[in-house]
N, C-alpha and C positions, 0 to 999 in steps of 0.2 A: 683764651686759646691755649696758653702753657697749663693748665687743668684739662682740657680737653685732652691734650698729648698724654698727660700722666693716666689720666683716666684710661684711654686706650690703652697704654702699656701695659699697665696694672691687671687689667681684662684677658689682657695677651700672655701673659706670665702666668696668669693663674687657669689660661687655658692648655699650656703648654706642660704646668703641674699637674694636672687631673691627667691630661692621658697618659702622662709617665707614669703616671700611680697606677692607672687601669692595665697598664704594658706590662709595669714590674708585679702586680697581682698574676696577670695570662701567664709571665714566664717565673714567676717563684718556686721553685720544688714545691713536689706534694707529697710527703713522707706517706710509706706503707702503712696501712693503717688493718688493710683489709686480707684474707685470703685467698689470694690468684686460685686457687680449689674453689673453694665453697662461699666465698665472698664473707663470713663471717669474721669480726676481730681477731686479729693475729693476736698469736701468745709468746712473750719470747724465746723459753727454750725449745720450740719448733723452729726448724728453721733447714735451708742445705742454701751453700752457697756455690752458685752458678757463673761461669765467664767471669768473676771478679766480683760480683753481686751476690749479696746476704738476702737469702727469699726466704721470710716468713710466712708461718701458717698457724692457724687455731688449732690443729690437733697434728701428735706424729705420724698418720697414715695418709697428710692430705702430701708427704713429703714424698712418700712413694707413687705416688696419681702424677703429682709434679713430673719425676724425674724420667715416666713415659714421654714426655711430649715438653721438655723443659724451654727449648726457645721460641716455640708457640705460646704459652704464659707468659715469658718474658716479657717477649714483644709486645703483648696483649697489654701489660702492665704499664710497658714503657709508653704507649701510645695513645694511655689514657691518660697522659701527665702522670704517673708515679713515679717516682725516684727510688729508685731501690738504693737500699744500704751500698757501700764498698765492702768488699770482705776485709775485716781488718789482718795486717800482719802477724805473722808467728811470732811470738814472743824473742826476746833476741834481750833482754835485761833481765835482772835479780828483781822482783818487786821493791823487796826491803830496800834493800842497798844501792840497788842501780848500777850494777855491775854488768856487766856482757856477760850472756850465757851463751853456748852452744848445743842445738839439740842430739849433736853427734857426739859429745862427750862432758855434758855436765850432768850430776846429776837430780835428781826430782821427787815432789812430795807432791802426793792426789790430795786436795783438798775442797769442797766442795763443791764437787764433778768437773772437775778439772784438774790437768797434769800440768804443774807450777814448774817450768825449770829453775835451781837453785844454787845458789855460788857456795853456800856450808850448809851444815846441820842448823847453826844457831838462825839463818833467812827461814830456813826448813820449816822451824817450829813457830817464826814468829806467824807464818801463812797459815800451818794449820791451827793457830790460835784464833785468826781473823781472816777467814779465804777471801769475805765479801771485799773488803778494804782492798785489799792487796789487787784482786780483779780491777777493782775500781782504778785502781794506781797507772795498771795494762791501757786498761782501755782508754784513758786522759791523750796516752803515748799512741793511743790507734794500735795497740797490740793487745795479743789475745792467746792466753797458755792452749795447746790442745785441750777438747775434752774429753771424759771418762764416758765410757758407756755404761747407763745405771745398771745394776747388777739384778737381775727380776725377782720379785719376794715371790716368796716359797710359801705355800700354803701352810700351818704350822694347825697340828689334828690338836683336839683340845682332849682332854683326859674324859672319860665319860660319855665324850662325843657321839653318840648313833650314828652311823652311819643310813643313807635313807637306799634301800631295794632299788634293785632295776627295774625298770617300767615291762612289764610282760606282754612279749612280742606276739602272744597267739591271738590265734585267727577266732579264736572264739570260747574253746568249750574251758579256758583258762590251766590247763596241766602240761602246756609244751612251750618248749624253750624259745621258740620264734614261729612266726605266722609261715613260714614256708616248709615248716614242717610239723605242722600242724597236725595232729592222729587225731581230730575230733570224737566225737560221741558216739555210739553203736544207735544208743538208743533213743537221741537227739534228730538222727539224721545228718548231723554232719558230716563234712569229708573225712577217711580216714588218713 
């Protein structure tokens, strides 16, 4: 009889384990994986952050489509079980040092697209010597330096380079500068 009782408990315990497990699985965050745009793998440096939440995307133009219709995604996101990121805090310490900075009067070094606030020269240069570290440092603390807007390369003409002709806009008889003014051919019959 006192095996029967354990028996039962035993049963009972280990039924009471499984659905807690199946519960804590239904309610475990689902990290972003995907793009609320196009549904394809988010990239990290896309991204804009909404209402307190960091929304990633696979490419820079899915951030502009977003920001038409931004709590419609959210929502959309949030209701399929995803968790969006928090937007982390503005930086507010010296990476190196660990010093309090202020963005209103300290000042700063850009270093791997990001604006570092910095307590001296000597924090200054050890960041631009090692930007990734130093990020890494931010982020541990849930903070985050502003970032730099990349600056767009320039197309750079090579020496030698040809240039390739503009596509010729005529209606036909090939001697006019675009099709709507076209003098065609006398002796073709085209328009003149």
């Amino acid at each position: 009889m006192h095996t029967r009782h354990t028996m039962i408990l035993l049963l009972g315990l280990a039924l009471l384990l499984t659905a807690g497990a199946a519960l804590a699985a239904q309610a475990s965050p689902k990290a972003q994986t995907d793009c609320p745009v196009h549904g394809k793998p988010v990239q990290d440096q896309f991204y804009t952050d909404f209402e307190g939440y960091r929304i990633y995307f696979c490419q820079d133009t899915c951030a502009e489509t977003f920001n038409k219709k931004p709590k419609q995604y959210l929502d959309t996101m949030l209701k399929s079980g995803v968790t969006a990121a928090k937007t982390p805090a503005p930086q507010s310490i010296c990476p190196p040092c660990g010093m309090k900075v202020d963005p209103k009067s300290s000042s700063a070094v850009e270093a791997g697209g990001y604006r570092f606030l910095i307590c001296s020269d000597y924090c200054g240069a050890k960041i631009k010597a090692d930007p990734a570290k130093y990020l890494a440092k931010l982020k541990e603390k849930g903070q985050e330096p502003a970032r730099v807007a990349p600056v767009p390369a320039k197309p750079v003409a090579v020496a030698g380079e040809a240039k390739a002709a503009p596509a010729s806009k005529c209606g036909g008889c090939g001697k006019c500068p675009s099709k709507s003014s076209c003098l065609g051919d006398e002796k073709s019959g085209e328009k003149k």
